[in-house]
DRENNUPA-166080 format. One record per residue (C-alpha): residue in three letters; x, y, z. Coordinates in steps of 0.1 Angstrom, whole numbers, padded with zeros to 4 digits, always signed. Layout:
BEGIN
alaXYZ ...
// end
This chain:
BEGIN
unk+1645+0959+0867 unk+1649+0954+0827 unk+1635+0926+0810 unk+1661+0914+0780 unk+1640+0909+0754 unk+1651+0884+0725 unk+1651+0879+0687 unk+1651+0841+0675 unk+1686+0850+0670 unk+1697+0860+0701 unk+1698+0896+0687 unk+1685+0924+0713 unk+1656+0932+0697 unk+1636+0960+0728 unk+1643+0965+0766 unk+1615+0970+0793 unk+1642+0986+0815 unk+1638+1011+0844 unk+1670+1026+0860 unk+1677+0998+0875 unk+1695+0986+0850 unk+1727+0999+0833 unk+1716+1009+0798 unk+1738+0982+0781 unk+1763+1013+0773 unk+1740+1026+0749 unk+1701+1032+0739 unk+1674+1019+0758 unk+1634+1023+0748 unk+1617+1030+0781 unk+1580+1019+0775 unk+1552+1036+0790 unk+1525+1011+0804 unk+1499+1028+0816 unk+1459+1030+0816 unk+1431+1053+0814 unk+1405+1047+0838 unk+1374+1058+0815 unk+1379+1062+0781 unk+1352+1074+0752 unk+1349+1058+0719 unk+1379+1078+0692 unk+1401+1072+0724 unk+1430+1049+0729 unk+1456+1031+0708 unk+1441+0991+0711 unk+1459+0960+0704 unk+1450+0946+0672 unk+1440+0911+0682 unk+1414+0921+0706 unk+1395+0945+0685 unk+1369+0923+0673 unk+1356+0924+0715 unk+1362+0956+0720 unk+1358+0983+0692 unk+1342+0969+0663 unk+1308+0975+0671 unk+1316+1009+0674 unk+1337+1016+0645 unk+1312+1000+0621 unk+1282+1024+0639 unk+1310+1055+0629 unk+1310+1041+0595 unk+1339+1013+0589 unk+1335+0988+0562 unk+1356+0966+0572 unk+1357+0932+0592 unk+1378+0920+0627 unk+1398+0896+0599 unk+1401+0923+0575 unk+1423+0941+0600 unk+1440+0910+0622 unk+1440+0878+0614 unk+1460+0844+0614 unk+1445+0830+0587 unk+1442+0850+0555 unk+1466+0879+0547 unk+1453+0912+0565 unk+1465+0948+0575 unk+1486+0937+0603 unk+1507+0922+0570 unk+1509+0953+0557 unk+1522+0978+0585 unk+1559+0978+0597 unk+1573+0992+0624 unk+1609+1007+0608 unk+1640+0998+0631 unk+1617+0982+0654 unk+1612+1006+0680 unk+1614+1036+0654 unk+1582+1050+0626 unk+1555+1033+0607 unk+1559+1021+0567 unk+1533+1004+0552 unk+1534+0986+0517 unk+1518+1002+0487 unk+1526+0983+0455 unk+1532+0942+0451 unk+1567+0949+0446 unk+1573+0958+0479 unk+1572+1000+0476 unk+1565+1011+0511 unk+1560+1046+0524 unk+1569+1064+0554 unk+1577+1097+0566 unk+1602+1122+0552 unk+1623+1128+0591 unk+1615+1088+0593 unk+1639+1084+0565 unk+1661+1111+0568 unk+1690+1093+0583 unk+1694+1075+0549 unk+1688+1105+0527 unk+1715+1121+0548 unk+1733+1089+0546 unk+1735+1093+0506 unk+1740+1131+0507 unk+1767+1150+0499 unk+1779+1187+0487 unk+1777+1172+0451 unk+1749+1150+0454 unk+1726+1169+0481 unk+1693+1149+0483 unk+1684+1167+0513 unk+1681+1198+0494 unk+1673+1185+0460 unk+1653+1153+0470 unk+1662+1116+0456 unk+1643+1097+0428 unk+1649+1064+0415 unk+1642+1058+0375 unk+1651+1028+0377 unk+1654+0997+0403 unk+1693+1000+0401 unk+1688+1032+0408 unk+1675+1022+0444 unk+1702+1028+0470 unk+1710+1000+0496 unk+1705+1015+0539 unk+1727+0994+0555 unk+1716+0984+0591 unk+1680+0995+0581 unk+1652+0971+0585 unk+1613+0969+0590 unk+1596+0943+0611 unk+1561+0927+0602 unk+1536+0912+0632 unk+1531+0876+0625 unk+1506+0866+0655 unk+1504+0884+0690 unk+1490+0863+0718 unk+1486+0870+0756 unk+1508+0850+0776 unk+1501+0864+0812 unk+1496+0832+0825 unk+1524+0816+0812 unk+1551+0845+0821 unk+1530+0851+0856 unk+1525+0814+0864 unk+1550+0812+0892 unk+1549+0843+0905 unk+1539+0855+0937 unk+1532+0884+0958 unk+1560+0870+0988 unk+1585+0877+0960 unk+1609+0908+0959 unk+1613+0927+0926 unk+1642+0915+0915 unk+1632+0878+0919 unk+1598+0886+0902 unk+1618+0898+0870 unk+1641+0868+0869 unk+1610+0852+0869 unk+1594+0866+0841 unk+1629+0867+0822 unk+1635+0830+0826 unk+1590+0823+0812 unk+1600+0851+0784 unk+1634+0832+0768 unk+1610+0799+0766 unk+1583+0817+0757 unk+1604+0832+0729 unk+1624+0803+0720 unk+1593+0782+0710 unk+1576+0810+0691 unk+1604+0812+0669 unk+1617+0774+0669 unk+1624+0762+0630 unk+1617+0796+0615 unk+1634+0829+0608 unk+1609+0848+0627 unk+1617+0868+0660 unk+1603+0877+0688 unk+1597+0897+0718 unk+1577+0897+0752 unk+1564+0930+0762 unk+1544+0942+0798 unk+1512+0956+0793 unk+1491+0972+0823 unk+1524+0978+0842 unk+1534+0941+0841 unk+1504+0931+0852 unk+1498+0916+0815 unk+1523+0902+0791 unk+1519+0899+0756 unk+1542+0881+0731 unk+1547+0892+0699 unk+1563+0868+0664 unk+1578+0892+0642 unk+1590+0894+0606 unk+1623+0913+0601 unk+1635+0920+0565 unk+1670+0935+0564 unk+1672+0952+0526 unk+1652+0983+0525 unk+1665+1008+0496 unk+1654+1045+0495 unk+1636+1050+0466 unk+1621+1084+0464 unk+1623+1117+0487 unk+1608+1152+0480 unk+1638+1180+0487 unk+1634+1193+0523 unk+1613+1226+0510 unk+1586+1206+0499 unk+1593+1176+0527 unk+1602+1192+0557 unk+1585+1224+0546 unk+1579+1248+0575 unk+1610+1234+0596 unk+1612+1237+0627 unk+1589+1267+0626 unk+1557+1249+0619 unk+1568+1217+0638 unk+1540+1206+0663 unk+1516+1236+0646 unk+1487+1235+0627 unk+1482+1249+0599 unk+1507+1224+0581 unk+1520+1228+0546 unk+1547+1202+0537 unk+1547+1166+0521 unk+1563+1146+0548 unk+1568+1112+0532 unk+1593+1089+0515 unk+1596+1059+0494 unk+1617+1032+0501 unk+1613+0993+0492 unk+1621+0959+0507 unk+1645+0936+0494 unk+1641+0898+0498 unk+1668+0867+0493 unk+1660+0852+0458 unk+1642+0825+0476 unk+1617+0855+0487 unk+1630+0857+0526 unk+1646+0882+0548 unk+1681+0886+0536 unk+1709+0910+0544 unk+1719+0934+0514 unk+1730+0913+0483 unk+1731+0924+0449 unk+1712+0891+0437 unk+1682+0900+0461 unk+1647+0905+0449 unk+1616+0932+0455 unk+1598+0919+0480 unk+1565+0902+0469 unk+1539+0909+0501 unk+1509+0890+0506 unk+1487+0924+0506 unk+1496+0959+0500 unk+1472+0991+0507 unk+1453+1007+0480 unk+1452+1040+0477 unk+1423+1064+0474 unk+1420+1095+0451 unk+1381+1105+0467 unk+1394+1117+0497 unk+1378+1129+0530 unk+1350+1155+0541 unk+1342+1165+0575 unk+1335+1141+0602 unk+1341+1108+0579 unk+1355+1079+0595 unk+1393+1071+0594 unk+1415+1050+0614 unk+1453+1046+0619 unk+1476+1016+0626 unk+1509+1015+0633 unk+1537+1015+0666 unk+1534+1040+0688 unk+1563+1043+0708 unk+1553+1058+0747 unk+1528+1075+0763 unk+1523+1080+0801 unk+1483+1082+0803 unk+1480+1074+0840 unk+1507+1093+0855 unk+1502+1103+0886 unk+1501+1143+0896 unk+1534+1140+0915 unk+1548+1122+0885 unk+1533+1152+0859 unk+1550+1175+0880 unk+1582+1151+0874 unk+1582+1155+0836 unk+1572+1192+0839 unk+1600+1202+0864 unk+1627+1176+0853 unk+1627+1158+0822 unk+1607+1188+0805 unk+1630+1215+0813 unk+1663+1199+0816 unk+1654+1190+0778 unk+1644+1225+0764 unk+1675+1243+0785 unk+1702+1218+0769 unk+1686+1209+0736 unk+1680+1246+0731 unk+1718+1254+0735 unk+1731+1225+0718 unk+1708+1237+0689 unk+1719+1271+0684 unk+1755+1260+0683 unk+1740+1235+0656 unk+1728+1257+0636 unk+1753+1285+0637 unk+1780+1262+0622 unk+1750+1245+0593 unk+1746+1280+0582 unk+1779+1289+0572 unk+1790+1250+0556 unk+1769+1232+0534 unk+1793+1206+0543 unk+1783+1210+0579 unk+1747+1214+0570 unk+1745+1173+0556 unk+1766+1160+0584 unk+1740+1174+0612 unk+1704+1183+0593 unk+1692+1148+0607 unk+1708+1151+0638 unk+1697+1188+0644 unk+1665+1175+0634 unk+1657+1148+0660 unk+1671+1169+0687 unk+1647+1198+0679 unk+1615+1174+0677 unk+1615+1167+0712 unk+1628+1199+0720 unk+1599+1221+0712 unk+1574+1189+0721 unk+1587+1194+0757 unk+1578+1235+0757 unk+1544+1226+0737 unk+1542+1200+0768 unk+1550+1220+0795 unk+1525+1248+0786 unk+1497+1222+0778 unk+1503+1208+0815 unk+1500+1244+0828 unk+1469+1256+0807 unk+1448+1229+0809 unk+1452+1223+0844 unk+1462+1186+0836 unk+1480+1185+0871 unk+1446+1193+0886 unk+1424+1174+0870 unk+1446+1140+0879 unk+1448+1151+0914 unk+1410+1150+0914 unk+1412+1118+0903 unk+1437+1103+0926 unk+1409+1118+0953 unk+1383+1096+0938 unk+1409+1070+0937 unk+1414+1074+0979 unk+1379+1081+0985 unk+1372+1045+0967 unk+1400+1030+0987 unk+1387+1041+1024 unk+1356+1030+1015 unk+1365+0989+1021 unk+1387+0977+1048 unk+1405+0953+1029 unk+1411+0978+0996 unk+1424+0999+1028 unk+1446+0973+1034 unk+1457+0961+1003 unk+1461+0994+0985 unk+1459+1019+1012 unk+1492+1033+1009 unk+1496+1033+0970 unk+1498+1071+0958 unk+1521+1082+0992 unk+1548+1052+0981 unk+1545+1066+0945 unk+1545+1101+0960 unk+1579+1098+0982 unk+1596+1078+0958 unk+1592+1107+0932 unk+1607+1132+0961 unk+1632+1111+0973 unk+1649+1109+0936 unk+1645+1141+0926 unk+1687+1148+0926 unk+1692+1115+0910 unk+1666+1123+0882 unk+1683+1155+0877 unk+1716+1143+0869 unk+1703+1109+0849 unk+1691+1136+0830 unk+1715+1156+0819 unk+1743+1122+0817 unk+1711+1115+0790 unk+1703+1141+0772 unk+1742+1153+0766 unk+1763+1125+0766 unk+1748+1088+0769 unk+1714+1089+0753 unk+1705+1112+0730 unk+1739+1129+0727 unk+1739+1167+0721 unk+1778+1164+0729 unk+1788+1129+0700 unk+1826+1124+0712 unk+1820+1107+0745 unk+1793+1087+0730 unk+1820+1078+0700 unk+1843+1068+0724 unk+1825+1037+0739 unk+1835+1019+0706 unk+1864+1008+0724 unk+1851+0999+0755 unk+1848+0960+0743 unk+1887+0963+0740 unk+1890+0982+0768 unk+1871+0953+0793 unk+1890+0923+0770 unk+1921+0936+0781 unk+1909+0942+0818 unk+1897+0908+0816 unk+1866+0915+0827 unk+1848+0905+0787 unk+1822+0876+0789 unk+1843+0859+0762 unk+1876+0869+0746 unk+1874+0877+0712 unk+1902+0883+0687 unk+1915+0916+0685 unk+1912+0915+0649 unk+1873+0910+0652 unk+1871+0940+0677 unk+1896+0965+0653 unk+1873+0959+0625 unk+1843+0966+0649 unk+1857+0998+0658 unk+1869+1007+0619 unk+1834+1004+0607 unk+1820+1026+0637 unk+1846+1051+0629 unk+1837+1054+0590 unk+1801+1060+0600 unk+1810+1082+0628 unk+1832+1108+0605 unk+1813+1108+0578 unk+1787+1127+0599 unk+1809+1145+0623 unk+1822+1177+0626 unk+1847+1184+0654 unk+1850+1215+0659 unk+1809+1219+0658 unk+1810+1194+0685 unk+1839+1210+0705 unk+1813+1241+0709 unk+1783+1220+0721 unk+1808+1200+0747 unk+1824+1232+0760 unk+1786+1250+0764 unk+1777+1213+0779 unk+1800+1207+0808 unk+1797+1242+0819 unk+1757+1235+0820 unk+1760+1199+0835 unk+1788+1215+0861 unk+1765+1245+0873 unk+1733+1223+0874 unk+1738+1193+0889 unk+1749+1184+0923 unk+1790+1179+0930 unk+1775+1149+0942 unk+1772+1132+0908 unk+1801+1148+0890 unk+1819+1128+0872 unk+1852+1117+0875 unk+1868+1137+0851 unk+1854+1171+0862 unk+1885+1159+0891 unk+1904+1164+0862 unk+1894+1192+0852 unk+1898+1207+0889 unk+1937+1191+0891 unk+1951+1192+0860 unk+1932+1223+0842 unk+1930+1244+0875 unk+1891+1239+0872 unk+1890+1256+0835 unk+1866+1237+0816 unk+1875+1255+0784 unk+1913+1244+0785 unk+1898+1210+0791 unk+1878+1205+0762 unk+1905+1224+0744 unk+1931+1194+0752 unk+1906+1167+0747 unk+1898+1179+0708 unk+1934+1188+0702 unk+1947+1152+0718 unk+1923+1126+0716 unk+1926+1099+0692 unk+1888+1096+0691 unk+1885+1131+0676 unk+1906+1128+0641 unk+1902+1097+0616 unk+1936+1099+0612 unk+1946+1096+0649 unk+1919+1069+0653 unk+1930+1050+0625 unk+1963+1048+0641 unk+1950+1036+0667 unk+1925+1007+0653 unk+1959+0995+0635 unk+1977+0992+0662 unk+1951+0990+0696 unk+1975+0997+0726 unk+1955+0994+0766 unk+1980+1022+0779 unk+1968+1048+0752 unk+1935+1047+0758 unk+1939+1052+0794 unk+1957+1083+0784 unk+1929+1095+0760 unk+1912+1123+0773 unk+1877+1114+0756 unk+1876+1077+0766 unk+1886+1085+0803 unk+1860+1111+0805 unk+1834+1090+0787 unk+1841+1058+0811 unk+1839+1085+0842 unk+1802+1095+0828 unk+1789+1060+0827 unk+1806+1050+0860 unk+1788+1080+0875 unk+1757+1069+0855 unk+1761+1036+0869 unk+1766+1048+0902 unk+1738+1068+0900 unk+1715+1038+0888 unk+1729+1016+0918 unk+1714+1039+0943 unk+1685+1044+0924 unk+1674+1007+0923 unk+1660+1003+0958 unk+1636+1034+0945 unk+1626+1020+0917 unk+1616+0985+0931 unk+1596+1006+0952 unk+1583+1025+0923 unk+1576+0997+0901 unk+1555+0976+0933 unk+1533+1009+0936 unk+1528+1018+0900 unk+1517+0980+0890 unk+1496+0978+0924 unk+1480+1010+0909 unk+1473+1001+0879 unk+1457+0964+0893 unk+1435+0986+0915 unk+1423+1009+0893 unk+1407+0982+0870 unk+1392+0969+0902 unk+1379+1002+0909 unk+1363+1003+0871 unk+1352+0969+0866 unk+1328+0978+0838 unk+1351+1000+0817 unk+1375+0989+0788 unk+1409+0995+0791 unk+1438+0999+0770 unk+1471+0997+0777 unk+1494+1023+0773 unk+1517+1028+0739 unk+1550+1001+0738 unk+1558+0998+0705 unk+1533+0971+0696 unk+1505+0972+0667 unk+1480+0993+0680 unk+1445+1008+0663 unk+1431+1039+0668 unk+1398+1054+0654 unk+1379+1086+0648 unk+1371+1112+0622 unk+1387+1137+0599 unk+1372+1169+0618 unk+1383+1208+0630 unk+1385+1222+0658 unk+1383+1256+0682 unk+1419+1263+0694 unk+1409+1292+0717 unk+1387+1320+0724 unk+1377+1326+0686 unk+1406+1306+0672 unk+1392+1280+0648 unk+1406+1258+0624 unk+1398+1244+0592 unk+1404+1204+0587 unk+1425+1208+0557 unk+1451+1232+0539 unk+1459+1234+0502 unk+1488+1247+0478 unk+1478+1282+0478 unk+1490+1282+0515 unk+1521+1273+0504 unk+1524+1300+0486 unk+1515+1324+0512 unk+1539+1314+0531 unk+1569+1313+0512 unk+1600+1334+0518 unk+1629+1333+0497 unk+1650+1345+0527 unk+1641+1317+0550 unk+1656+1279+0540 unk+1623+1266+0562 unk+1597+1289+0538 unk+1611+1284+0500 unk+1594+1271+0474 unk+1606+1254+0445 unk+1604+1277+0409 unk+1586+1244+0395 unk+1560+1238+0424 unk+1551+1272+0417 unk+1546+1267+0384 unk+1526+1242+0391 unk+1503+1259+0416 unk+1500+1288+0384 unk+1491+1262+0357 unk+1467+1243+0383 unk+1483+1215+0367 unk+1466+1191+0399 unk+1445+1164+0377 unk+1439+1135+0388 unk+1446+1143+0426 unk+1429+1177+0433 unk+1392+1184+0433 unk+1374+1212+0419 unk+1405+1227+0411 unk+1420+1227+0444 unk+1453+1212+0458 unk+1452+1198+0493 unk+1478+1190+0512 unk+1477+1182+0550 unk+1442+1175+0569 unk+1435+1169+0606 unk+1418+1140+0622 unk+1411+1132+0660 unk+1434+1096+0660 unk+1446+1090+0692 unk+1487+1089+0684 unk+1522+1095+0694 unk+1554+1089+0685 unk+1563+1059+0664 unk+1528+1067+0647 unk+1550+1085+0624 unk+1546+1072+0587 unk+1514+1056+0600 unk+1488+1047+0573 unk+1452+1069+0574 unk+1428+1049+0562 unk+1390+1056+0549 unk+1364+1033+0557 unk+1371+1006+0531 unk+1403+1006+0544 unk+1420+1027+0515 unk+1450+1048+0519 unk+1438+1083+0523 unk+1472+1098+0545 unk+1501+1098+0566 unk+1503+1109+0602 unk+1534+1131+0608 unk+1523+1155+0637 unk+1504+1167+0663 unk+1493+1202+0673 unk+1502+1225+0697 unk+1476+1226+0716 unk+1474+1191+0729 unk+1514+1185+0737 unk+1498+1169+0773 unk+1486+1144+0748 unk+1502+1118+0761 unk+1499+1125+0795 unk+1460+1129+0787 unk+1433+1132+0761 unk+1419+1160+0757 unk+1390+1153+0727 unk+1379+1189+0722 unk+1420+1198+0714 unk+1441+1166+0705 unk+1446+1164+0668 unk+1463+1141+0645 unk+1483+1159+0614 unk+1483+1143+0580 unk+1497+1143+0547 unk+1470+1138+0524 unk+1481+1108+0498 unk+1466+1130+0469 unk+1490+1158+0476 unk+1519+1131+0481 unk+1508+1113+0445 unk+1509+1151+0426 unk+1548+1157+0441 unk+1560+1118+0430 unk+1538+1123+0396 unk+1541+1164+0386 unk+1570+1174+0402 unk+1592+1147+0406 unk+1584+1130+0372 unk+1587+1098+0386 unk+1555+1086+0367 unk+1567+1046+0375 unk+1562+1050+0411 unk+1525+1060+0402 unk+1524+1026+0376 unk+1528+1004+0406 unk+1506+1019+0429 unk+1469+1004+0435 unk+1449+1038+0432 unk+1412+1039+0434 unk+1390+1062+0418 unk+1377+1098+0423 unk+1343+1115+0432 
// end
């Protein structure tokens, strides 16, 4: 089942889609929605609005100075004003000046660094600084979303529905509450907004949102300072780099969300984060807000072993082929190199997360220790005939729907991770740009548009598209690809054009791949050009790319046709689950799982023991920089002036006692989307960014584990020094609210 969600515009803003559901040709945002039974007081990522019930108590006995109003409120500017979520659905920016400055991550902005790059202007390498607001380049399609008021609306969404109901009717439902839910949130305003599940659709919460649509990079640190460590030190503690960048919002002259103009204006917020120069010591108190994006705290055992098995190792097997090709041809072309460092570099994330994930699962038993809850669960259960008989059969209807898909998960898979989703192969993915054409002229299109309006669809796709593409990089990756997809997944769900391959190329997938690079019009600007000039039905049913793209997605729909009967299934049990367990813990507070909504987490800046006598200090400095540069590894070089720097200790006013800190660890509860996400000290005062996790906790978000599970950070004093020192952009610092030292 998906439920649309919609903008006041009409504009698809999120999906809460299972498989069900085709993915609208393109990227859905499957949100995790699940609950912790028992949780302990620095766990759990809460929605905002209800904090004042449920944690403040707590976090003022830890140390915060702050109020419930000071944090959410309707009434009187407050953090939720201050914290975006970037390409809604994406990382964290806050605001740090009253000009609109806001600061995120380095790999959050990387897309637009990359976007700007090129062999004679590399800002990857060399980093980006505007001197001046001129200077301050445009992102177009970039935009960063502000919470205007949450509100629970399960009665409202749930008010007709009933337990006689099948699935499907139960989501038209909810769809039909959610549009008029929607529509009168955002009625006479230029807000937009979205409904989201909570609980596993046992809650729904709607969200009003702010969406400004002019955000210009301002500043970025060259990858050896912001990405320093690559891949390496991704996911590992100890951390060394300065993962942040500067970007600002852009308003309409009249001060409101405009699209890119010339004539627009900074943005003038109502309340922008201070920043602090005194720091952190061990065990003070510091929160985090922002959007995390998923988690999958109450997955059952059979449904660990799921992500372990399937999702886990189908990722690292593909990604970590479709990497080394990557990185072969970045080596040898700087060319090359700009086209696919931000592409290379959200494939890798993900890829190493999943090994750090799978060997968490496996050490810390995390497959065990949920089985022994699911016995408490059944234990509970038998104890009352009418929990027998309402929830009796719960975990073995979660349990067989997990073994009854397993085949079908396996090939969603790898449709996913290659082609469809998140694309290690970029042709067939390209090649969908004319699949609104394609249906127009099948007449199969909701509503006939002029071609004219589709060519110039397709022309802009295509700039973007070859301005970041490399074919002959991708021919490798598709060639390694089908040969993977055709030895691991069941002749069952081939796709239609591996009976191409077996006809016309005598089975050769090589010679197949050869004459779809060589012929197709979707692999040469020139060839697509011709083509967007003059659109013609019969050639693109001759183009090798587009066939074989429209064969994967009739396979994928295929494959999401059979799978919906399981998933309705799936879906009942999980919700039923989750309904059951809060029965089963009346007196406990619950949270629900991460969806990309404005959540809070809390805890301290703290250490920790890694292993048998493995410990960890809570911060790192410059000198470790230093130790670990090598000139002979891009991932390890140091800049001749950052050195410099670190030799003339030339830190003041953002080191103390002569020493340089750079990244620190807290235990905040966070995921992805956290990233960007403003660390703040008890007075609410900008202290750091989150950027990572470690190693030893990658079953994080199946579980928290408090001993392990730690939050990386960029410390703000380290991030000031590389704008101020190194980057000389002393105007940046001029417009910043910073806040004293010890």
């Amino acid at each position: 089942m998906c439920n649309l969600l919609l903008s006041g515009n009409n504009q698809l803003i999120l999906h809460s889609c299972t498989r069900t559901t085709m993915r609208e040709w393109l990227i859905i945002y499957l949100i995790g929605l699940l609950i912790i039974p028992k949780v302990r007081a620095d766990e759990g990522m809460w929605l905002v609005p209800l904090i004042q019930d449920l944690n403040m108590d707590r976090m003022q006995e830890m140390g915060l100075e702050l109020e419930a109003e000071d944090i959410y409120s309707l009434d009187h500017p407050s953090l939720k004003d201050v914290i975006g979520a970037l390409d809604y659905g994406g990382c964290t920016a806050e605001i740090i000046s009253s000009d609109g400055l806001i600061i995120t991550n380095h790999h959050c902005g990387e897309d637009e660094i990359q976007f700007h790059s090129s062999p004679e202007h590399d800002y990857l390498t060399n980093g980006f600084w505007a001197m001046s607001r001129e200077e301050e380049l445009p992102n177009p399609g970039k935009t960063i979303s502000f919470v205007i008021r949450m509100e629970n609306v399960t009665d409202k969404v749930l008010g007709m529905v009933h337990l006689e109901m099948t699935e499907a009717e139960r989501e038209t439902e909810i769809d039909k509450y959610s549009e008029t839910l929607i529509g009168e949130a955002v009625e006479g305003t230029h807000y937009e907004a979205v409904v989201v599940p909570l609980y596993e659709g046992n809650e729904y919460c709607l969200v009003v949102l702010e969406t400004f649509k002019d955000v210009r990079l301002v500043g970025a640190p060259p990858a050896c300072i912001g990405r320093f460590g690559g891949d390496q030190d991704n996911w590992e503690w100890p951390r060394h780099n300065a993962d942040f960048c500067l970007m600002r919002i852009y308003t309409g002259p009249d001060g409101t969300p405009a699209e890119y103009a010339p004539e627009n204006i900074p943005y003038k917020p109502p309340l922008w984060l201070p920043i602090s120069l005194t720091g952190y010591e061990q065990d003070d108190f510091s929160l985090v807000l922002g959007f995390p994006g998923r988690t999958d705290r109450y997955a059952t055992s059979s449904g660990i072993r799921e992500i372990k098995e399937i999702e886990n190792r189908n990722r690292i097997k593909i990604r970590g082929k479709a990497l080394d090709l990557m990185m072969e041809d970045m080596k040898s072309s700087d060319k090359v190199r700009i086209q696919y460092t931000a592409k290379y570099s959200r494939l890798s994330n993900y890829y190493k997360y999943s090994i750090g994930q799978n060997l968490s699962i496996d050490r810390l038993d995390v497959i065990g220790k949920r089985k022994s809850q699911e016995e408490q669960f059944t234990q509970w259960i038998s104890a009352d005939a009418a929990r027998e008989e309402a929830f009796g059969d719960i975990l073995n209807e979660i349990n067989s729907v997990i073994s009854e898909r397993t085949m079908m998960e396996n090939a969603l898979s790898y449709l996913e991770e290659m082609f469809l989703l998140h694309k290690a192969v970029e042709i067939f993915d390209f090649a969908t740009v004319a699949f609104p054409f394609f249906f127009q002229e099948l007449g199969y299109a909701s509503e006939q548009q002029e071609i004219s309006v589709l060519t110039d669809r397709m022309k802009n796709r295509g700039d973007d598209f070859f301005r970041n593409y490399n074919p002959q990089t991708d021919k490798k990756i598709a060639s390694a690809m089908m040969q993977l997809y055709a030895r691991d997944v069941e002749p069952l769900y081939y796709p239609g054009l591996f009976s191409t391959i077996h006809k016309d190329f005598d089975g050769d997938i090589i010679k197949y791949i050869d004459h779809l690079y060589r012929k197709s019009i979707f692999t040469a600007p020139s060839r697509f050009e011709q083509f967007t000039e003059k659109p013609k039905f019969k050639k693109l049913m001759k183009d090798p790319a587009f066939m074989g793209s429209f064969s994967m997605y009739q396979t994928y729909q295929q494959i999401l046709d059979e799978y919906e009967e399981l998933d309705e299934r799936y879906i009942n049990a999980r919700r039923n689950y989750v309904h059951a367990l809060r029965e089963m813990y009346p007196d406990s507070v619950f949270y629900p799982d991460a969806n990309s909504t404005l959540r809070l987490s809390y805890g301290t800046v703290c250490d920790y023991l890694a292993r048998d006598a493995v410990s960890y200090e809570y911060y790192t400095t410059l000198a470790g920089v230093m130790e670990k540069e090598d000139p002979e590894n891009r991932e390890f070089r140091v800049p001749e002036k950052l050195k410099r720097l670190f030799e003339e200790k030339n830190y003041q006013p953002y080191a103390r006692n002569s020493t340089m800190r750079v990244c620190f660890l807290t235990n905040l509860d966070t995921t992805g989307g956290n990233s960007g996400s403003p660390v703040l000290n008890s007075r609410g005062e900008l202290i750091g960014l989150n950027f990572d996790g470690n190693w030893e906790s990658m079953s994080g978000d199946i579980i928290y584990e408090p001993a392990l599970q730690r939050s990386i950070c960029v410390d703000i004093r380290y991030v000031l020094f590389i704008i101020d020192k190194f980057a000389g952009a002393h105007h940046l610092i001029a417009e910043m609210d910073i806040n004293g030292q010890r």
